[in-house]
C-alpha positions in Angstrom: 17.9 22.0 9.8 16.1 19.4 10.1 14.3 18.0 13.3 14.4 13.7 13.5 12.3 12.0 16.2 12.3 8.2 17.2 8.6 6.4 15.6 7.5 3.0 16.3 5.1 2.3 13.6 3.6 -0.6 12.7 3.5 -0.7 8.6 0.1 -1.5 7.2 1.4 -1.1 3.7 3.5 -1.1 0.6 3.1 0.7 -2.3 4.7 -0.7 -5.8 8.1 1.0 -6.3 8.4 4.0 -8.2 11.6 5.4 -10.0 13.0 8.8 -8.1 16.0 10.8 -9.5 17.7 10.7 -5.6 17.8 7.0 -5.2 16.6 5.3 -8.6 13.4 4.1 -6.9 11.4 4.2 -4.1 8.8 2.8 -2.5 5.8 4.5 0.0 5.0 2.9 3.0 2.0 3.9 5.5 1.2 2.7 9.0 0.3 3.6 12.6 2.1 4.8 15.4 1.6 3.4 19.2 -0.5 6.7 19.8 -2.9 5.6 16.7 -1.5 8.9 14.5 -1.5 7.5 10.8 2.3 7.5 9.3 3.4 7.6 5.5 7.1 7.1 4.9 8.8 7.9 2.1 10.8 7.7 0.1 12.1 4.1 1.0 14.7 2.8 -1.4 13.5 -0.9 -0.4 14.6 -3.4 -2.8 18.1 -1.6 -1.9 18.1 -2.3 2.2 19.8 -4.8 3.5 18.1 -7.8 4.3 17.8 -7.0 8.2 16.0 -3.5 7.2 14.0 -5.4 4.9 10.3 -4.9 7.0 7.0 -6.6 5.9 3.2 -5.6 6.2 2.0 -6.0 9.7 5.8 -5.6 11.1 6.5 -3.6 13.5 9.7 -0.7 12.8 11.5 1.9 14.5 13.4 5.1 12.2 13.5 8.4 12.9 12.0 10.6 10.9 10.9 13.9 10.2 8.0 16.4 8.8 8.4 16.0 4.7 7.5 18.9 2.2 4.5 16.7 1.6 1.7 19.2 2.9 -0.2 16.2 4.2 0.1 16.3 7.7 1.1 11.9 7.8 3.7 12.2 5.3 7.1 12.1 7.0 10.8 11.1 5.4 12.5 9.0 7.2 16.5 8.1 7.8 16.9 5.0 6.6 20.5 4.4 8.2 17.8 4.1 11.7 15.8 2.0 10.9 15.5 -1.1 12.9 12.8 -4.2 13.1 10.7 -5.2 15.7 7.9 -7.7 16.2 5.8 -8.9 13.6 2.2 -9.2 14.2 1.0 -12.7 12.3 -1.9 -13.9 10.8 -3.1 -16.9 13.5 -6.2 -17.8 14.5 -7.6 -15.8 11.2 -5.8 -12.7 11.7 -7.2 -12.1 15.3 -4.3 -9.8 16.5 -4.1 -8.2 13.4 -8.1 -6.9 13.5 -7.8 -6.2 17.0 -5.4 -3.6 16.3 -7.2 -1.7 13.1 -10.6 -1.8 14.4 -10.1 1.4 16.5 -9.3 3.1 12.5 -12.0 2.1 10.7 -14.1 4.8 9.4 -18.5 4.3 8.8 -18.3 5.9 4.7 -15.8 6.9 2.8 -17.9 10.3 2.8 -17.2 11.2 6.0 -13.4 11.4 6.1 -12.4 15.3 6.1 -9.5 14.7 3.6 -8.5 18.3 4.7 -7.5 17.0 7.9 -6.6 13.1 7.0 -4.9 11.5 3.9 -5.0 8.0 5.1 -7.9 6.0 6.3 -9.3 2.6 6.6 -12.8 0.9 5.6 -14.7 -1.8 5.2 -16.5 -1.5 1.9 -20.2 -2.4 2.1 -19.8 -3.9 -1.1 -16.8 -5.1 -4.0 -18.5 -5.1 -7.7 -15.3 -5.5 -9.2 -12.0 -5.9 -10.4 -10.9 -3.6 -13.0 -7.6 -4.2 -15.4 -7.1 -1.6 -17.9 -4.0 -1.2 -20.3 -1.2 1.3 -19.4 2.2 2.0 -21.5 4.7 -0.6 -20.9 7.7 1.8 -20.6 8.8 4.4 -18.7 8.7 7.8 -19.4 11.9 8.7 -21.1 12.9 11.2 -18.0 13.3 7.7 -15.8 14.9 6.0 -18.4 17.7 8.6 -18.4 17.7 8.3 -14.5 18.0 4.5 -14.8 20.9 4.7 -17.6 22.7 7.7 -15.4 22.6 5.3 -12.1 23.2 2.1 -13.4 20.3 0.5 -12.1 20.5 -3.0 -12.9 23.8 -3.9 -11.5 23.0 -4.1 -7.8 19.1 -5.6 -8.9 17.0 -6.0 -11.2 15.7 -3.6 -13.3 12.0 -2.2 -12.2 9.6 -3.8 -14.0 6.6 -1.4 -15.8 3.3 -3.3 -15.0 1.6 -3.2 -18.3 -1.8 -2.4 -16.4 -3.9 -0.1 -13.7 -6.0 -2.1 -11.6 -9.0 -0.7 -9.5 -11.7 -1.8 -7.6 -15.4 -0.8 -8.1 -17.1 -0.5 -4.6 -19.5 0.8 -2.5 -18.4 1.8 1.1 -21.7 2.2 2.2 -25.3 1.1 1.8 -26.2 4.7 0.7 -23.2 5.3 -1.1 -22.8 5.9 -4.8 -20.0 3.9 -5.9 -16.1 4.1 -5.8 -13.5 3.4 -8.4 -9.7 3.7 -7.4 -6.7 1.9 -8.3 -4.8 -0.2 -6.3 -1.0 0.2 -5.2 -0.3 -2.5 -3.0 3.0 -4.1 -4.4 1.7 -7.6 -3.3 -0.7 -7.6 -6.2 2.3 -5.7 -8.9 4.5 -8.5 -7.6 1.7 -11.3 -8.5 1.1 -9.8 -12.1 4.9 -9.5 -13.2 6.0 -13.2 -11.2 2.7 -15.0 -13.3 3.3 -12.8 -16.5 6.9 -14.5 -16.6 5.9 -17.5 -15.5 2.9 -17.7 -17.9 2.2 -14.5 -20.3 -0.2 -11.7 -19.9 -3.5 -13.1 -20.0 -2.8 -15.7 -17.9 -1.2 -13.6 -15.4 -4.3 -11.2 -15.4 -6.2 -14.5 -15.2 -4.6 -15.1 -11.7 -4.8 -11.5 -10.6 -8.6 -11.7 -11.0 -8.6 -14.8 -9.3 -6.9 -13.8 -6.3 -8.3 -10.1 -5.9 -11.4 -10.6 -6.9 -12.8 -14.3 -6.2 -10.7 -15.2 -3.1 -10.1 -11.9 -1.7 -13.4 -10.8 -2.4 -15.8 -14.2 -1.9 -18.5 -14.0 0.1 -16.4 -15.9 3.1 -13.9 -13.5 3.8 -14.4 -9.4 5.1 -12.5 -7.0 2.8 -10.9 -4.1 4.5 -9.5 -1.3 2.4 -6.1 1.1 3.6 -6.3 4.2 1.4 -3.9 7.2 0.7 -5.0 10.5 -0.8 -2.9 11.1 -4.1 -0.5 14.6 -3.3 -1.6 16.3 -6.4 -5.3 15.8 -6.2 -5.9 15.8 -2.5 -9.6 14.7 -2.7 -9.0 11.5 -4.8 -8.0 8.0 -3.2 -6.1 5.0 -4.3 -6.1 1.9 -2.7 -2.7 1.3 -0.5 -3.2 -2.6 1.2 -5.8 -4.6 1.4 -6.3 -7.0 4.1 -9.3 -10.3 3.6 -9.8 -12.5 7.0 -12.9 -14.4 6.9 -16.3 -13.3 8.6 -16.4 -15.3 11.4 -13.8 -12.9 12.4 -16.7 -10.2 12.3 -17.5 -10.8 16.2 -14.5 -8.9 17.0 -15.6 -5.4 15.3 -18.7 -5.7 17.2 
């Protein structure tokens, strides 16, 4: 039987949905508890809450959870039917309260994270080169097809959309470090690509990915700070989870 214990946990991110056989799709989410202990959640059937269980980046939540088969020590599932709202920690005076509460969490190098004792971490990359976009099957696989005929997934919402492409960022975490390339999650950005690509096509839509990951997020004006997750079947790999982009002359408070 399962053991479920009370969490506050402020969510730091949201991965793009995935399909799952148990509840059509679901989404990862990853944050911190009020003791600093790093969080994953999942799965989250998100676009199915109701709108009051609906929680954003940088909200505040309470669920229970407990320990998932996941053998990542963060990775917890939680009971949904809990799960409450709480405050929500905005962006004013350049995202003041919201550095103040991951500076504790940020690690020196990428290099020296143990990822035998933590799967999710956060840094500020000494460096962005760039954005990557590279092509990816449209479709499904045909075993979440089935699942998506089976449920009837479409009549309560929309159908999942397939983003047509993987996009990474090339970066160095460190002055002495020798480059990173891993693909980024965060459903803000899979949410920008598929709203532009309707709105505009595909090259357009890549056009304003580029231009909002790479030349705003990434200008000179603003600090990048990257939340990564340890992928479950190669434990030593890292994608990107959320990224967060104040501008330096919030640097004063990570001193």
């Amino acid at each position: 039987m399962s053991i479920f214990r009370n969490k506050s946990i402020l969510i730091l991110a949201k991965a793009y949905p995935n399909p799952t056989p148990k509840c059509v799709e679901s989404v990862c989410s990853a944050g911190i508890d009020k003791t600093g202990n790093y969080i994953r959640l999942y799965p989250v059937p998100y676009r199915e809450l109701p709108t009051e269980k609906k929680y954003k980046k940088f909200q505040w939540i309470n669920v229970d959870i407990t320990k998932s088969r996941d053998h990542r020590k963060e990775s917890y599932t939680p009971r949904i039917d809990t799960l409450t709202l709480g405050n929500y920690v905005p962006t004013n005076n350049n995202w003041e309260h919201r550095i103040r509460l991951i500076k504790p969490y940020i690690e020196v190098s990428l290099e020296e994270v143990d990822t035998r004792k933590k799967s999710l971490c956060i840094i500020k990359p000494y460096r962005i080169e760039k954005l990557i976009h590279e092509p990816v099957s449209t479709e499904w696989p045909e075993k979440w097809k089935a699942v998506f005929d089976q449920l009837g997934m479409g009549e309560q919402f929309p159908k999942l959309k397939k983003i047509p492409y993987k996009f990474s960022y090339k970066y160095y975490c460190s002055q002495k470090c020798n480059g990173h390339k891993q693909q980024i999650l965060d459903w803000e950005l899979g949410a920008l690509y598929i709203k532009m690509e309707k709105l505009y096509g595909k090259e357009i839509a890549l056009e304003k990915v580029h231009n909002q990951y790479f030349l705003n997020i990434c200008s000179p004006e603003r600090e990048q700070y990257l939340f990564l997750g340890t992928i479950l079947k190669h434990p030593k790999d890292w994608n990107i989870l959320s990224i967060f982009w104040p501008k330096r002359d919030m640097q004063q408070l990570l001193i």
